[in-house]
C-alpha positions, 0 to 999 in steps of 0.5 A, spaced: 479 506 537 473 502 537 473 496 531 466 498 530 468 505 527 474 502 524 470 497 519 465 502 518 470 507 515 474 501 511 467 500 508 466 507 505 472 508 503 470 505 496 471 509 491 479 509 492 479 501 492 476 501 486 481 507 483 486 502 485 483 496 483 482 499 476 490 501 476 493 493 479 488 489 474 492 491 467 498 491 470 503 485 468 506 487 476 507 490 482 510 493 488 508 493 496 514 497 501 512 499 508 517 500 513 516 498 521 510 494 523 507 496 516 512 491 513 509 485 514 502 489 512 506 489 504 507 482 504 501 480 506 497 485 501 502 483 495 500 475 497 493 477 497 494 480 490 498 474 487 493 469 490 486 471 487 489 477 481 494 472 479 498 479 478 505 478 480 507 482 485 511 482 491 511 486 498 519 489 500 521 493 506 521 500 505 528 501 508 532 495 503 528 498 497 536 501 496 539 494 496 535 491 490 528 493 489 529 498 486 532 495 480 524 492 479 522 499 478 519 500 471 516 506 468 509 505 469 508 500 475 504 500 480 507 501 487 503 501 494 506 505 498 504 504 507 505 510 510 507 511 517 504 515 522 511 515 527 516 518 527 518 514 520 514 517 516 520 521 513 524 515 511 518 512 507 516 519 505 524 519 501 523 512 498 516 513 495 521 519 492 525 514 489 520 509 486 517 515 483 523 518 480 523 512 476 516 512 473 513 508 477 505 511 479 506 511 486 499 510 492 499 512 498 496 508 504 495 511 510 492 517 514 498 523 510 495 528 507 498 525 501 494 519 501 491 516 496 487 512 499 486 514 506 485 508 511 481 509 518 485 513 524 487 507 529 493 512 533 500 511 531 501 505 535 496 501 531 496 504 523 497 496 521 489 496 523 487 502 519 492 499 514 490 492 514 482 493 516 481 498 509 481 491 505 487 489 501 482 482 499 478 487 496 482 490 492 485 484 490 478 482 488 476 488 485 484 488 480 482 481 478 475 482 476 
């Protein structure tokens, strides 16, 4: 895993931030779940949306989505979903089922075949780099424009 290759692959994933922009720059809010070490990553990404999109948003842990979060769940709202690449994958992969039997129009970030956005390949242990390195500041850049 060199930082180099992993920069470089977060840059050509341009496409995908735009359609995600495109989807978070109407919305009035929206959901960030990760579960583990991505947890801290949904935070963050949520926090860099409110700060220069001024959309609210809000990062939760994905396994205390039952506790509350839930409930927030409109039809329609953006929910970003950090995928995992451990063995934590089922449980996340169950809480995105939920968010979308809500509605809710649901993007994968991670390395899964179901990503909707895919982010460099970091190894199990270090998917936060891949996940946090594609650029959440762009994304949030690109939403508020």
């Amino acid at each position: 895993m060199s930082l180099p290759r992993i920069v470089s692959e977060a840059i050509g994933c341009e496409g995908p931030i735009r359609d995600l922009a495109a989807e978070l720059a109407p919305a009035k809010a929206a959901i960030f779940l990760g579960r583990g070490i991505n947890h801290p990553i949904a935070l963050e990404a949520a926090l860099k949306l409110k700060e220069i999109s001024y959309i609210h948003a809000t990062g939760y842990a994905a396994g205390e989505l039952k506790h509350g979060p839930i409930a927030l769940i409109e039809r329609d709202m953006p929910v970003i979903v950090f995928d995992n690449t451990d063995a934590l994958q089922e449980k996340t992969m169950s809480n995105a089922a939920e968010v979308a039997a809500r509605g809710a129009r649901l993007w994968h970030v991670g390395q899964g075949t179901h990503a909707s956005l895919r982010t460099p390949d970091c190894g199990a242990s270090r998917s936060y780099a891949g996940n946090w390195v594609t650029g959440f500041e762009r994304v949030a850049y690109r939403g508020g424009c």
